[in-house]
C-alpha positions as CSV (number, residue, x, y, z in Angstrom):
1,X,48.6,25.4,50.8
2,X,45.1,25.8,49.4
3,X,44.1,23.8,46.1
4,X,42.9,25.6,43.4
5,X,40.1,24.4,42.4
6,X,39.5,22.6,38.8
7,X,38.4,24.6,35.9
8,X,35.5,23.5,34.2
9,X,35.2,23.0,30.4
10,X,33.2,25.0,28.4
11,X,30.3,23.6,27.7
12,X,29.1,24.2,23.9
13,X,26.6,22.7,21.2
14,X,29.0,20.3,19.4
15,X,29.4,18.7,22.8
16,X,26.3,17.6,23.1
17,X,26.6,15.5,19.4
18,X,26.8,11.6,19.8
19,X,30.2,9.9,18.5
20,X,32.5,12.1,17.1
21,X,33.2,15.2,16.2
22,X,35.1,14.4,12.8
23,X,32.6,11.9,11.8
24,X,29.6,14.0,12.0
25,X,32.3,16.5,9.7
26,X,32.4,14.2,7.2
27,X,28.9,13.0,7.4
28,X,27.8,17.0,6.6
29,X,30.1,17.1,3.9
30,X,28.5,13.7,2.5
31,X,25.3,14.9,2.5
32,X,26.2,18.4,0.8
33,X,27.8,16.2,-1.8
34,X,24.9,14.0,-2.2
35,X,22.8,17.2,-2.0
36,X,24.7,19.1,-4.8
37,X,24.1,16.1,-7.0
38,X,20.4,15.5,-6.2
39,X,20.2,19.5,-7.3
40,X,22.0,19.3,-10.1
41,X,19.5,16.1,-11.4
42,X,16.7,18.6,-10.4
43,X,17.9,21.2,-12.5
44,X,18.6,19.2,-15.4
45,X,15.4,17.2,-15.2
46,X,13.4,21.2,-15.8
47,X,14.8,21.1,-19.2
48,X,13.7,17.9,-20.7
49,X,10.4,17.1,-18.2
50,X,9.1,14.6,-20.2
51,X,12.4,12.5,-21.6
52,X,13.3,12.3,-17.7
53,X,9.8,10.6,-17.1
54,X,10.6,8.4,-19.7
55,X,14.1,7.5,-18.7
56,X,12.5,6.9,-15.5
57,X,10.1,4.3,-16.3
58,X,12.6,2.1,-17.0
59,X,14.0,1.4,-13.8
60,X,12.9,-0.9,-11.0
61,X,10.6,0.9,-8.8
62,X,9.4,-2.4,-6.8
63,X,12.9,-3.1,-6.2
64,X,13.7,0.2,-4.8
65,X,11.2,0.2,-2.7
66,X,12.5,-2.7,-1.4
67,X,16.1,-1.5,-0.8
68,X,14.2,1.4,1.2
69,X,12.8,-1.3,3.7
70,X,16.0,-3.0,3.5
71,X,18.8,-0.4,5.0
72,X,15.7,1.0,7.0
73,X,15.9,-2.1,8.8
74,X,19.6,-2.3,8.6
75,X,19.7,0.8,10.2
76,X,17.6,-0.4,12.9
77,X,19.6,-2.9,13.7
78,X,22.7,-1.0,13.6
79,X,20.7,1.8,16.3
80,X,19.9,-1.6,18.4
81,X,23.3,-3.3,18.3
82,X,24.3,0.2,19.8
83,X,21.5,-0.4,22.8
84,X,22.5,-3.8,23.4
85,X,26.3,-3.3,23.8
86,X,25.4,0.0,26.3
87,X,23.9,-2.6,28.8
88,X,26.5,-5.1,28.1
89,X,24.7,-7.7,25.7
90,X,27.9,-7.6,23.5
91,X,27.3,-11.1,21.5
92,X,23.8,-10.1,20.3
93,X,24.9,-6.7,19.8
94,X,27.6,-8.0,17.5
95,X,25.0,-10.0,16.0
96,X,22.8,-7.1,14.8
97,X,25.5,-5.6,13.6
98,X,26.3,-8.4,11.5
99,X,22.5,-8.8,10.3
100,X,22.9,-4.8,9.6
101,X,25.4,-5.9,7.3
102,X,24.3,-8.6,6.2
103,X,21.4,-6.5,4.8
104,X,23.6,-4.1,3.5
105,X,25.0,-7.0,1.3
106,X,21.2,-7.1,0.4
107,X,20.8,-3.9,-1.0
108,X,23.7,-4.4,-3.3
109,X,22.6,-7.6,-4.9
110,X,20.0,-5.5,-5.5
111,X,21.5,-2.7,-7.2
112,X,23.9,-4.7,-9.1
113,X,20.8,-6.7,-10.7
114,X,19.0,-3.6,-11.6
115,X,22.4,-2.4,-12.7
116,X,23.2,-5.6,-14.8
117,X,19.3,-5.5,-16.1
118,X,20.0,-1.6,-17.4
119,X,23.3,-3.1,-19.1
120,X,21.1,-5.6,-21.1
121,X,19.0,-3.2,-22.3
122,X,21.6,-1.2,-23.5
123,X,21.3,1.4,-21.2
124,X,24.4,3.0,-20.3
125,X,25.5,6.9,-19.0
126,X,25.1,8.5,-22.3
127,X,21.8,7.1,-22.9
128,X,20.4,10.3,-21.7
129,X,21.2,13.0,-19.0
130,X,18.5,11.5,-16.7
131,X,20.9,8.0,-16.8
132,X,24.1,9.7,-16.0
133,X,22.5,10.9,-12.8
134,X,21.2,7.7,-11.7
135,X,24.6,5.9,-12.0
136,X,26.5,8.8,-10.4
137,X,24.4,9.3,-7.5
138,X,23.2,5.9,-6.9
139,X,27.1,3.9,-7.3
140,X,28.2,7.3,-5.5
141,X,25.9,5.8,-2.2
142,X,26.4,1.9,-3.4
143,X,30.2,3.2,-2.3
144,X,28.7,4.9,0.7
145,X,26.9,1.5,1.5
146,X,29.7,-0.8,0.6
147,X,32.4,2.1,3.4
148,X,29.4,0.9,5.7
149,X,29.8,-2.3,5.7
150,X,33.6,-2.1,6.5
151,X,33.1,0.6,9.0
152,X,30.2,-1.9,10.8
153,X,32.5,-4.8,10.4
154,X,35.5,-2.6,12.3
155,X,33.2,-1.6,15.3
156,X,32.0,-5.3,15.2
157,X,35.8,-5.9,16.0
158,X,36.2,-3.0,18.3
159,X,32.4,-3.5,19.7
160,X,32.8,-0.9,22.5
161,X,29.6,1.3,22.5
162,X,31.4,4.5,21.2
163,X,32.6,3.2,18.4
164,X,29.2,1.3,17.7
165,X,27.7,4.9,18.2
166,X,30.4,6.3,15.2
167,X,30.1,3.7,13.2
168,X,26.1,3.7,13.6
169,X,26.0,7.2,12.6
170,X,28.0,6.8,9.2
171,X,24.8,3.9,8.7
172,X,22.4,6.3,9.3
173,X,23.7,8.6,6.6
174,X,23.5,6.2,3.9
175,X,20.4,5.3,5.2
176,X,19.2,9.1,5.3
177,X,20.8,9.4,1.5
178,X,18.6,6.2,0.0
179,X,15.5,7.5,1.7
180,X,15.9,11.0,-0.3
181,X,17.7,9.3,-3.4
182,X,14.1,7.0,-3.5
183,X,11.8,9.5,-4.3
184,X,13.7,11.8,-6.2
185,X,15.3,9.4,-8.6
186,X,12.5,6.3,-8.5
187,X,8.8,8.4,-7.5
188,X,9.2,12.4,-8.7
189,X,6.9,12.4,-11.7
């Protein structure tokens, strides 16, 4: 009896994507989201130039700039931890992803003190349009940050190097958000 022989699986584009396929789904639909919103502030900010720049100046551009460096890094480390665990160093990879976040936890102090300064001054959502955007889309990624850090804590548990790879992705977004947030909300004069 002769075998037949196996049939091969098509080979498409989407197989090719690290991780998986659902994740990089809702990764897309995070940065349309995120996308949508920073449009939206763009929009707005044509109609009142001048009070966005002035709504602007009162947030903390030196500490923004540091969150930038801060999930950079943390993304790094979350990229290396998924090196590490692929040529079975699982402890230190566990370790960066710990550090990753640990500097996640970072970035949030961080926010919540420029959060709790804005609150002193008085400074709320309905200060002016240029306000409501900055709380919306920058507690819409502290969110995003804070699903990261549980998602990096699960594949800390489960530490194969798949789920490092998912779990590394999802960091990367929020990464990828702040690093367009930054510039838009913080920098655009």
């Amino acid at each position: 009896m002769a075998r037949t022989p196996a049939r091969a699986e098509p080979h498409g584009a989407l197989d090719e994507l690290p991780g998986e396929l659902l994740m990089w789904v809702l990764i897309i639909s995070e940065l349309l989201v995120f996308g949508a919103g920073l449009a939206a502030f763009l929009g707005v900010r044509l109609t009142d130039p001048s009070g966005f720049a002035e709504a602007q100046d009162h947030l903390h551009r030196t500490g923004a700039a540091l969150n930038t460096l801060v999930l950079v890094t943390s993304g790094f480390l979350a990229a290396r931890a998924l090196g590490l665990r692929q040529v079975g160093r699982r402890a230190l990879a566990r370790w960066h992803l710990g550090a990753a976040m640990l500097l996640g936890v970072v970035f949030l102090w961080i926010k919540g003190a420029e959060y709790a300064d804005k609150a002193a001054q008085g400074i709320g959502i309905e200060t002016h349009p240029f306000f409501m955007f900055y709380y919306l889309l920058t507690g819409f990624h502290a969110a995003h940050v804070i699903a990261g850090i549980v998602v990096l804590g699960l594949v800390a548990i489960w530490d194969d190097a798949h789920n490092i790879e998912v779990g590394a992705a999802f960091w990367h977004m929020v990464d990828l958000v702040w690093v367009l947030l930054f510039p838009v909300i913080y920098l655009l004069a």
